[in-house]
N, CA, C and O atoms as CSV, one atom per row, in Angstrom:
chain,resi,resn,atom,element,x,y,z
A,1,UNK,N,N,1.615,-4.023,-114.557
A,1,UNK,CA,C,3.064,-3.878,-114.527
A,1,UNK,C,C,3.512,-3.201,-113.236
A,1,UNK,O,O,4.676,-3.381,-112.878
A,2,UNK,N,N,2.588,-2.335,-112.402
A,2,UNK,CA,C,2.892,-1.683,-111.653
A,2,UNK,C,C,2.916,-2.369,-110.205
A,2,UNK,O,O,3.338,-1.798,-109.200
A,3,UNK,N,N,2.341,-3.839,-110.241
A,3,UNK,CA,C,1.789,-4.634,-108.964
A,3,UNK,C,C,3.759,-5.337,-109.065
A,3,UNK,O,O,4.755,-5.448,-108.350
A,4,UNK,N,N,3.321,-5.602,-110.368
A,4,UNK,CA,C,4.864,-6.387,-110.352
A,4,UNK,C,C,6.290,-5.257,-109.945
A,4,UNK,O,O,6.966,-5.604,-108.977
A,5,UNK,N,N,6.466,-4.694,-110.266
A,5,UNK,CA,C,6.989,-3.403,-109.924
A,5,UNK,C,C,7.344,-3.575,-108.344
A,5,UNK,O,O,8.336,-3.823,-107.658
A,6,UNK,N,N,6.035,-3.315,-108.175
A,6,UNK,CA,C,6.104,-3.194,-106.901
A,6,UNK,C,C,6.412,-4.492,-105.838
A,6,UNK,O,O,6.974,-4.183,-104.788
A,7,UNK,N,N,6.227,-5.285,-105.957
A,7,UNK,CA,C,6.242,-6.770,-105.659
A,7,UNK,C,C,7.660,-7.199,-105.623
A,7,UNK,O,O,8.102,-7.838,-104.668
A,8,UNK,N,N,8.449,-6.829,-106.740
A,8,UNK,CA,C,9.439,-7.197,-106.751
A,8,UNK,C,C,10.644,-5.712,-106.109
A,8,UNK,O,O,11.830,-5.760,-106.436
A,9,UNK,N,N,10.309,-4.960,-105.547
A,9,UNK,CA,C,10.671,-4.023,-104.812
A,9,UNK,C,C,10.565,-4.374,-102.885
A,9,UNK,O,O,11.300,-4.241,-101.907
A,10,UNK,N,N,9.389,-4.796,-103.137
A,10,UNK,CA,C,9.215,-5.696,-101.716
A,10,UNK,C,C,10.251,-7.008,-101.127
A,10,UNK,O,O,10.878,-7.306,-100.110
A,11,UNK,N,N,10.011,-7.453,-102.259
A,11,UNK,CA,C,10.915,-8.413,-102.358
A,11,UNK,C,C,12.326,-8.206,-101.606
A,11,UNK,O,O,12.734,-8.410,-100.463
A,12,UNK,N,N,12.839,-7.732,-102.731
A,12,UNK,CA,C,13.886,-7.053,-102.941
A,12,UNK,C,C,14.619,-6.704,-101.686
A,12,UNK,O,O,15.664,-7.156,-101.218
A,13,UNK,N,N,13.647,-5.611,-101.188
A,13,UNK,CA,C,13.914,-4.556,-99.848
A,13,UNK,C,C,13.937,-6.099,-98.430
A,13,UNK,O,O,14.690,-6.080,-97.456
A,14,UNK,N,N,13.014,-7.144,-98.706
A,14,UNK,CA,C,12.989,-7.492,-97.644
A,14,UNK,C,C,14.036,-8.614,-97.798
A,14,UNK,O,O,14.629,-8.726,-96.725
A,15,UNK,N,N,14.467,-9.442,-98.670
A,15,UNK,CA,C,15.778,-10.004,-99.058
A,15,UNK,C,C,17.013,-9.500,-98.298
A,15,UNK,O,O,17.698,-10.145,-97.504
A,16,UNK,N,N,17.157,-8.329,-98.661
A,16,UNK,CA,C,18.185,-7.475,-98.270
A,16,UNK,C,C,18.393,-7.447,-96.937
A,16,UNK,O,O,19.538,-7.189,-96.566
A,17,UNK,N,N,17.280,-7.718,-95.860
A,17,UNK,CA,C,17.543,-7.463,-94.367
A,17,UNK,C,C,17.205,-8.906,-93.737
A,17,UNK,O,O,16.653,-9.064,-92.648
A,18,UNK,N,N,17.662,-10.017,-94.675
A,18,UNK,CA,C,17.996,-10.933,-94.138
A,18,UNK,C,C,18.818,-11.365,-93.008
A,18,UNK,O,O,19.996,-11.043,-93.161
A,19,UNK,N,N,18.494,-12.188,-91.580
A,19,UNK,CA,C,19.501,-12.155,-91.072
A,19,UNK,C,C,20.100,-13.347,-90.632
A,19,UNK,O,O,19.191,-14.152,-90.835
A,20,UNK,N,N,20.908,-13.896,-90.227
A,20,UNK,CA,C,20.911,-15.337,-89.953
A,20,UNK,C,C,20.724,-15.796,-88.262
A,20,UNK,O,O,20.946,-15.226,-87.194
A,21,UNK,N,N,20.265,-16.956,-88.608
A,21,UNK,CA,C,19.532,-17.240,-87.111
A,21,UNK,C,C,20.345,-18.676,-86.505
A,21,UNK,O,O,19.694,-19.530,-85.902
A,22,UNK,N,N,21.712,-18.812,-86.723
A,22,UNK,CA,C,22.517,-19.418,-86.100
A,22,UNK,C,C,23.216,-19.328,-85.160
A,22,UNK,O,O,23.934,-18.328,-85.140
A,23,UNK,N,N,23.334,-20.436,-83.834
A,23,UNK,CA,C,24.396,-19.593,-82.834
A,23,UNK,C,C,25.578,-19.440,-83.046
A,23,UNK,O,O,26.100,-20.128,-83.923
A,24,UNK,N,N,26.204,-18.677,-82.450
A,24,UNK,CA,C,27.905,-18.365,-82.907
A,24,UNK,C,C,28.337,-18.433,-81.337
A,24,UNK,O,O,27.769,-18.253,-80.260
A,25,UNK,N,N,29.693,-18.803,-81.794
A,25,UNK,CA,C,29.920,-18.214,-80.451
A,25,UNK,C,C,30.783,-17.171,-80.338
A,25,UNK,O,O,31.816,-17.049,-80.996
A,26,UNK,N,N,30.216,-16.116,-79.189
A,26,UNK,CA,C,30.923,-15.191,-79.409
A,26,UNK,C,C,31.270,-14.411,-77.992
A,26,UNK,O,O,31.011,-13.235,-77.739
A,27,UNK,N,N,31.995,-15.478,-77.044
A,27,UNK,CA,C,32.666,-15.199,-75.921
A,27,UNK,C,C,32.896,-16.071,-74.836
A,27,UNK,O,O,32.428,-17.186,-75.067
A,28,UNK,N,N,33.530,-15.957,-73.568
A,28,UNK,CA,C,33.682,-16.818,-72.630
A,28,UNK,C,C,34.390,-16.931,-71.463
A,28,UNK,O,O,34.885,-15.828,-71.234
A,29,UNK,N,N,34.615,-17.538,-70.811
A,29,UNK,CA,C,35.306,-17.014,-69.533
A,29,UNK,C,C,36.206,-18.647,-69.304
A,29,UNK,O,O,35.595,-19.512,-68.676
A,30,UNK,N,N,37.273,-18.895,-69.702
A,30,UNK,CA,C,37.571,-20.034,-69.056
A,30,UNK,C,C,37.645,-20.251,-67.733
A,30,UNK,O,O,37.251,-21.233,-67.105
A,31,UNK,N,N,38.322,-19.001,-67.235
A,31,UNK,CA,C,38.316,-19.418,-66.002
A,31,UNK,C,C,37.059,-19.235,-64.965
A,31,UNK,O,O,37.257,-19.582,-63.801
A,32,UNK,N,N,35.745,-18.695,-65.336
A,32,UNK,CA,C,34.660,-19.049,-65.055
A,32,UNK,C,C,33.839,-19.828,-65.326
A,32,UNK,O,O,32.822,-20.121,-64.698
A,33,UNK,N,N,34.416,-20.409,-66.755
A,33,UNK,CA,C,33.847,-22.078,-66.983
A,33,UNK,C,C,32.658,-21.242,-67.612
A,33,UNK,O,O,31.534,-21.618,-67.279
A,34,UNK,N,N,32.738,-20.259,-68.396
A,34,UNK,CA,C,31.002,-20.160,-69.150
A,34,UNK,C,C,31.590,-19.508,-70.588
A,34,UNK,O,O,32.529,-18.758,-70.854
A,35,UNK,N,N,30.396,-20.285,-71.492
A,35,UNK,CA,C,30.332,-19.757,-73.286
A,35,UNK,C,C,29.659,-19.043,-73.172
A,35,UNK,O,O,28.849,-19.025,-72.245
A,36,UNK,N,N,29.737,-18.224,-74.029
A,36,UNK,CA,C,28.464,-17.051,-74.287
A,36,UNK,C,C,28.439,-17.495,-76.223
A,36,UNK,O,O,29.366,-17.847,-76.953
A,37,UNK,N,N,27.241,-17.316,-76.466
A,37,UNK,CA,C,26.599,-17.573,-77.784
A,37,UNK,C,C,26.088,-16.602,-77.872
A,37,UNK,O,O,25.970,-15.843,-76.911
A,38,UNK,N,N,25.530,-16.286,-79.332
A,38,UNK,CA,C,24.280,-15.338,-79.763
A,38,UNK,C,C,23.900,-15.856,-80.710
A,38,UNK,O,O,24.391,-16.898,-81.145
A,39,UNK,N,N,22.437,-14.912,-81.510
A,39,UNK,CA,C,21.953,-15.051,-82.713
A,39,UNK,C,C,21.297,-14.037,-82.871
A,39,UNK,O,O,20.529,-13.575,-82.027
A,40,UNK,N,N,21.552,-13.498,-84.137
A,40,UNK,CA,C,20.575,-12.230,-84.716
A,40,UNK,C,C,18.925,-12.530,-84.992
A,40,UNK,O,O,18.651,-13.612,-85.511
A,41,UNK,N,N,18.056,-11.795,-84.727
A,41,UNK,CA,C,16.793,-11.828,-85.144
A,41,UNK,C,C,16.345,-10.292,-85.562
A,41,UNK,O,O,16.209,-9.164,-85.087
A,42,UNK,N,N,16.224,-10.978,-86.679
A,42,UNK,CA,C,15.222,-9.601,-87.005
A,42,UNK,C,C,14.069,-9.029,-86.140
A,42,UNK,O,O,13.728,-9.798,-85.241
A,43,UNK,N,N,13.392,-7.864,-86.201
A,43,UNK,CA,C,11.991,-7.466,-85.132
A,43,UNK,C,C,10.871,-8.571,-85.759
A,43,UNK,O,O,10.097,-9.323,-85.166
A,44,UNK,N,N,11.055,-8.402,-86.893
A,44,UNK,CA,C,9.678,-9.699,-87.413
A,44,UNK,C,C,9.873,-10.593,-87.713
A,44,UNK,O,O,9.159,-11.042,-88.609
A,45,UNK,N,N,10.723,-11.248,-87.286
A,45,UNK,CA,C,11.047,-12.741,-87.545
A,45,UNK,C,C,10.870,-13.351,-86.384
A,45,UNK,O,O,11.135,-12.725,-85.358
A,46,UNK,N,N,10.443,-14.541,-86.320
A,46,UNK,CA,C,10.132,-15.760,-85.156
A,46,UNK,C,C,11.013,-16.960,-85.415
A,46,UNK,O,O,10.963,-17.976,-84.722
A,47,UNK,N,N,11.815,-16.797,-86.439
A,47,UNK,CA,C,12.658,-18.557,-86.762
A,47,UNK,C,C,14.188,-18.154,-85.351
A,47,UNK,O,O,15.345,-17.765,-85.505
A,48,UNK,N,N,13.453,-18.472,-84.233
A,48,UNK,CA,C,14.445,-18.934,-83.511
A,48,UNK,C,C,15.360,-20.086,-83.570
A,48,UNK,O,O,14.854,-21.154,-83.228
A,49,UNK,N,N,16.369,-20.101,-83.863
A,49,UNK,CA,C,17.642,-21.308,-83.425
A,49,UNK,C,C,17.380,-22.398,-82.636
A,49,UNK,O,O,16.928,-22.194,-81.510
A,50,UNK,N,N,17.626,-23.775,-83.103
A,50,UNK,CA,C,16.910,-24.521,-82.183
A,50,UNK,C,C,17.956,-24.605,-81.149
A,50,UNK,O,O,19.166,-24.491,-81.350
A,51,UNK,N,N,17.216,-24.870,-79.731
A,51,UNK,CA,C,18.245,-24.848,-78.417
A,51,UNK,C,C,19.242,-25.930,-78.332
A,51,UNK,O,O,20.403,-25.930,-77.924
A,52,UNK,N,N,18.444,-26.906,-78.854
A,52,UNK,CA,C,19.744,-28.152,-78.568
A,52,UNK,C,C,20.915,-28.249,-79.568
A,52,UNK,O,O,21.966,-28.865,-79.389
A,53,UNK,N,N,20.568,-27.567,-80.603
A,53,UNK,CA,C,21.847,-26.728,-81.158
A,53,UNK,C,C,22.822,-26.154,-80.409
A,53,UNK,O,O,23.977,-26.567,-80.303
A,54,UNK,N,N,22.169,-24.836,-79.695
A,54,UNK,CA,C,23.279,-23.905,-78.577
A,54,UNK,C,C,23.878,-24.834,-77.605
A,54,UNK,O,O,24.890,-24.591,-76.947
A,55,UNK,N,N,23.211,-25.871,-77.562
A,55,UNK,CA,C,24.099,-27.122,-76.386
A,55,UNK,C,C,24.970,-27.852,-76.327
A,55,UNK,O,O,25.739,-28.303,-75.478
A,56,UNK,N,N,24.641,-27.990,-78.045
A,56,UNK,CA,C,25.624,-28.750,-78.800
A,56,UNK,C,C,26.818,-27.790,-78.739
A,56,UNK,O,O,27.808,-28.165,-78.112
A,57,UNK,N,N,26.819,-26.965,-79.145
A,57,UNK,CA,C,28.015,-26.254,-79.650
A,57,UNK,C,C,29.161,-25.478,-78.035
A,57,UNK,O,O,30.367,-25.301,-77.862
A,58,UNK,N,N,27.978,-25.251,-77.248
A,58,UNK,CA,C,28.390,-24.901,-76.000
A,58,UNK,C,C,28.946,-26.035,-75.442
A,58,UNK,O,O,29.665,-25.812,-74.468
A,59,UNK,N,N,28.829,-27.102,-75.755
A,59,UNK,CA,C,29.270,-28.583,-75.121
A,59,UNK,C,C,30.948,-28.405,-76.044
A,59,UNK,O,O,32.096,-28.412,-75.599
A,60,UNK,N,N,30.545,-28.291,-77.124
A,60,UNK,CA,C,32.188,-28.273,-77.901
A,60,UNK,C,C,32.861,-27.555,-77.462
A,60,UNK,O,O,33.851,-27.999,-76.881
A,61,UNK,N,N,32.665,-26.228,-77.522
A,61,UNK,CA,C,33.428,-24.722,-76.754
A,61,UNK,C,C,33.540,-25.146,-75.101
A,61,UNK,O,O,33.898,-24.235,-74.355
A,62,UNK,N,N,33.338,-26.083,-74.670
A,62,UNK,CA,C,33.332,-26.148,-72.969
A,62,UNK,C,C,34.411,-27.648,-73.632
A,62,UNK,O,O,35.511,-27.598,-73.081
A,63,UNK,N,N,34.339,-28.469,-74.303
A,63,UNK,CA,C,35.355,-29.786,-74.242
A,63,UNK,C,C,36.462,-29.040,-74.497
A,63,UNK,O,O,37.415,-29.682,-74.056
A,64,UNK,N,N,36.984,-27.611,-75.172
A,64,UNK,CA,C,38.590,-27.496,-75.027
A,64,UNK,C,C,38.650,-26.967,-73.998
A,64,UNK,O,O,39.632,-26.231,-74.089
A,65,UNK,N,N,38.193,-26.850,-72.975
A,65,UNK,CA,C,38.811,-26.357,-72.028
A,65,UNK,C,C,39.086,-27.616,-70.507
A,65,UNK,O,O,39.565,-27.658,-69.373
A,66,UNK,N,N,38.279,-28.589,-71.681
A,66,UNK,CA,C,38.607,-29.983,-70.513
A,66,UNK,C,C,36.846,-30.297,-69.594
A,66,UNK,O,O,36.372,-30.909,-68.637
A,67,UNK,N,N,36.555,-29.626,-70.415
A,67,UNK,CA,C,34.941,-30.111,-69.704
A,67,UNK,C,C,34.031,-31.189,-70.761
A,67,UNK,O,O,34.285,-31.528,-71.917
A,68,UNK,N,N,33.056,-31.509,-69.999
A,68,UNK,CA,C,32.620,-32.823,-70.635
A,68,UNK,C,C,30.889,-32.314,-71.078
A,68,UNK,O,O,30.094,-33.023,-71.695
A,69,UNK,N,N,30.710,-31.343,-70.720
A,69,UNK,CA,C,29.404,-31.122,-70.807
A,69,UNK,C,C,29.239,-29.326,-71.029
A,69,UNK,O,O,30.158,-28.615,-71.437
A,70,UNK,N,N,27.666,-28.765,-70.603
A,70,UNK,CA,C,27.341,-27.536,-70.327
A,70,UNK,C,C,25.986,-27.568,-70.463
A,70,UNK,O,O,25.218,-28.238,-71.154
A,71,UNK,N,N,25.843,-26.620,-69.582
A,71,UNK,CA,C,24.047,-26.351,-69.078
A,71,UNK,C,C,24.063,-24.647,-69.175
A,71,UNK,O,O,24.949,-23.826,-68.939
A,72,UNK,N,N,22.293,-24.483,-69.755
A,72,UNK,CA,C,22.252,-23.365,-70.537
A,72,UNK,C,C,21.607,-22.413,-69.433
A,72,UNK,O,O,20.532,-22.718,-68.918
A,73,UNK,N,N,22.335,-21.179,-69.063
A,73,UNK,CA,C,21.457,-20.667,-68.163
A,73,UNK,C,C,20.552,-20.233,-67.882
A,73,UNK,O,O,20.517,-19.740,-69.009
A,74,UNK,N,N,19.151,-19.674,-67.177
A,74,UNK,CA,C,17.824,-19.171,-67.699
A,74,UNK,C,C,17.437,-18.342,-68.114
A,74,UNK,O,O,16.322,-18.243,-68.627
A,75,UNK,N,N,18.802,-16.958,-67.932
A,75,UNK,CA,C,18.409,-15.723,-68.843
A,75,UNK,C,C,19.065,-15.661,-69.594
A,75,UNK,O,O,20.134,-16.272,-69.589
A,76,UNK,N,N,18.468,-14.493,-71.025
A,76,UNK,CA,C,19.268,-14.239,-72.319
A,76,UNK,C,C,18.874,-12.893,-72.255
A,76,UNK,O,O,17.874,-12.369,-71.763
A,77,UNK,N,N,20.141,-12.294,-73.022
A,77,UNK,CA,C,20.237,-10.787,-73.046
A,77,UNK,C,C,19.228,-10.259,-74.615
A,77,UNK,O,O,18.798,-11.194,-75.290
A,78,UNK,N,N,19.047,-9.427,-74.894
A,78,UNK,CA,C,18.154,-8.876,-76.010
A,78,UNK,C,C,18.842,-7.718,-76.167
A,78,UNK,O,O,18.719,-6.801,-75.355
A,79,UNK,N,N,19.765,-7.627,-77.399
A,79,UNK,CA,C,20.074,-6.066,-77.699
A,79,UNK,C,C,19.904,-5.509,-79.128
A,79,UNK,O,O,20.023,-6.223,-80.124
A,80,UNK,N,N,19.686,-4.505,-79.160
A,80,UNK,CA,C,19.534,-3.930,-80.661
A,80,UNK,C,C,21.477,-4.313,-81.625
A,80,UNK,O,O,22.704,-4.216,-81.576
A,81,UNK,N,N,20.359,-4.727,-82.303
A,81,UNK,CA,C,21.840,-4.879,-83.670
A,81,UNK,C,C,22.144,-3.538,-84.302
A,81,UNK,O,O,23.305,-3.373,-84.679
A,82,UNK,N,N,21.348,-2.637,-84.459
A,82,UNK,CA,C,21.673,-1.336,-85.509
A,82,UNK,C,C,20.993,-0.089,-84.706
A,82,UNK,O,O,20.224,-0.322,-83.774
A,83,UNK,N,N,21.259,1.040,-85.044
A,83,UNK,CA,C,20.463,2.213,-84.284
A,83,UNK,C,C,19.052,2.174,-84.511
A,83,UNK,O,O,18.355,2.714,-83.652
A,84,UNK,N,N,18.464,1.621,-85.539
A,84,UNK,CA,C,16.971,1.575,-86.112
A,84,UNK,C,C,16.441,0.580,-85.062
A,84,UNK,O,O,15.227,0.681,-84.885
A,85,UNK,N,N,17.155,-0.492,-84.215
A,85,UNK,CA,C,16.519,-1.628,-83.832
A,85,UNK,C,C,15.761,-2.677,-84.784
A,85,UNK,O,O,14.816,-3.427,-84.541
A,86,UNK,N,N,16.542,-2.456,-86.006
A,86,UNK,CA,C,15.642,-3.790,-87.253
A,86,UNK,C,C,15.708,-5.198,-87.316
A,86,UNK,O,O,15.104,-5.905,-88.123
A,87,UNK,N,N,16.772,-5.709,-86.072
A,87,UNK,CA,C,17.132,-6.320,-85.463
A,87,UNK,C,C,17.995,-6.684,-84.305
A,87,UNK,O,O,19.005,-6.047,-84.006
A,88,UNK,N,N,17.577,-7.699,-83.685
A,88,UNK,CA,C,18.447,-7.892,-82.476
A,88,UNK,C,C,19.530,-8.589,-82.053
A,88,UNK,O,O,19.743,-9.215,-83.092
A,89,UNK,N,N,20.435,-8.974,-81.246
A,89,UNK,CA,C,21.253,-9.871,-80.960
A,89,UNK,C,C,20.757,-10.590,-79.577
A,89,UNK,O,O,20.518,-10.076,-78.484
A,90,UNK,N,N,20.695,-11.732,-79.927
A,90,UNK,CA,C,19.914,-12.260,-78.549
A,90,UNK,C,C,21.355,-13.357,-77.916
A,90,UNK,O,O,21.880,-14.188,-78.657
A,91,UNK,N,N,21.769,-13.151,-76.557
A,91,UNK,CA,C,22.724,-13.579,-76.126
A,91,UNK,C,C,22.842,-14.279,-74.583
A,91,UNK,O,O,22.660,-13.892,-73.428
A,92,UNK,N,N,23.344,-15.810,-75.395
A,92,UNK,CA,C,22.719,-16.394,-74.213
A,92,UNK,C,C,24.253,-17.316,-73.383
A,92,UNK,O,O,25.192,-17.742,-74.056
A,93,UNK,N,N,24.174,-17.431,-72.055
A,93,UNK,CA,C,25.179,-18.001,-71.395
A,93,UNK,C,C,25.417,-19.587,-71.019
A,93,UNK,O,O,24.319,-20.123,-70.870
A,94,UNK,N,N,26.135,-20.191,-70.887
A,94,UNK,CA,C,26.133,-21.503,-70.845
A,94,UNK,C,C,27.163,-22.036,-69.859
A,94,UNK,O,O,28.325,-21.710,-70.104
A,95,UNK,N,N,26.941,-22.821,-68.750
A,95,UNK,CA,C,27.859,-22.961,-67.794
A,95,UNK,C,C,28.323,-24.443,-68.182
A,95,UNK,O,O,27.603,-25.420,-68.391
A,96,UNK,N,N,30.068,-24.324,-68.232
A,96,UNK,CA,C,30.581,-25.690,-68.568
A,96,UNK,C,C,30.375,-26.508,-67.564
A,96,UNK,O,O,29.857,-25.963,-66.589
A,97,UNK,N,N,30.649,-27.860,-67.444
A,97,UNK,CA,C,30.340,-28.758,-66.253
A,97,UNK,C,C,30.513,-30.260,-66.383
A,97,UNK,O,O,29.855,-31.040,-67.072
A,98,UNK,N,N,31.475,-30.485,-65.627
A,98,UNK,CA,C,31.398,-32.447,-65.409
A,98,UNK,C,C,30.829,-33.496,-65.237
A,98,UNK,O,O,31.470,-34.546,-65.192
């Protein structure tokens, strides 16, 4: 009784610090022509967002502003989500383009 107990406490605890691993978007510069996206990751999680997702969506967020496309740039930022660091916000830039 005590494995189960415990098992379902694990559970439980690790349920709870679920995070989601979708891009959002969450900034931009029209008049610099760039999206900014992110996605949360937990420290032990590896289910990265697939990229041609962020392209997709950076392609949408770049068509209202009258662009036809966007290309993803080569760096991404890494910041802590909470004071513990139990996860991160990983944030990446995207230049609109014709």
């Amino acid at each position: 009784m005590l494995k189960i107990s415990l098992a379902a406490a694990v559970l439980l605890t690790v349920s709870g610090c679920a995070t989601q691993n979708d891009w959002e978007a969450v900034g931009g510069s029209k008049s610099d022509a760039v999206v900014r996206l992110s996605y949360e990751l937990a420290t032990f999680d590896n289910a990265i967002p697939d990229e041609l997702e962020g392209i997709k969506l950076a392609k949408q967020r770049c068509s209202y502003w009258g662009f036809s496309g966007a290309k993803a740039f080569d760096v991404d930022t890494k910041t802590c989500a909470d004071e513990q660091c139990r996860s991160y916000i990983i944030t990446k830039e995207y230049q609109c383009v014709d």
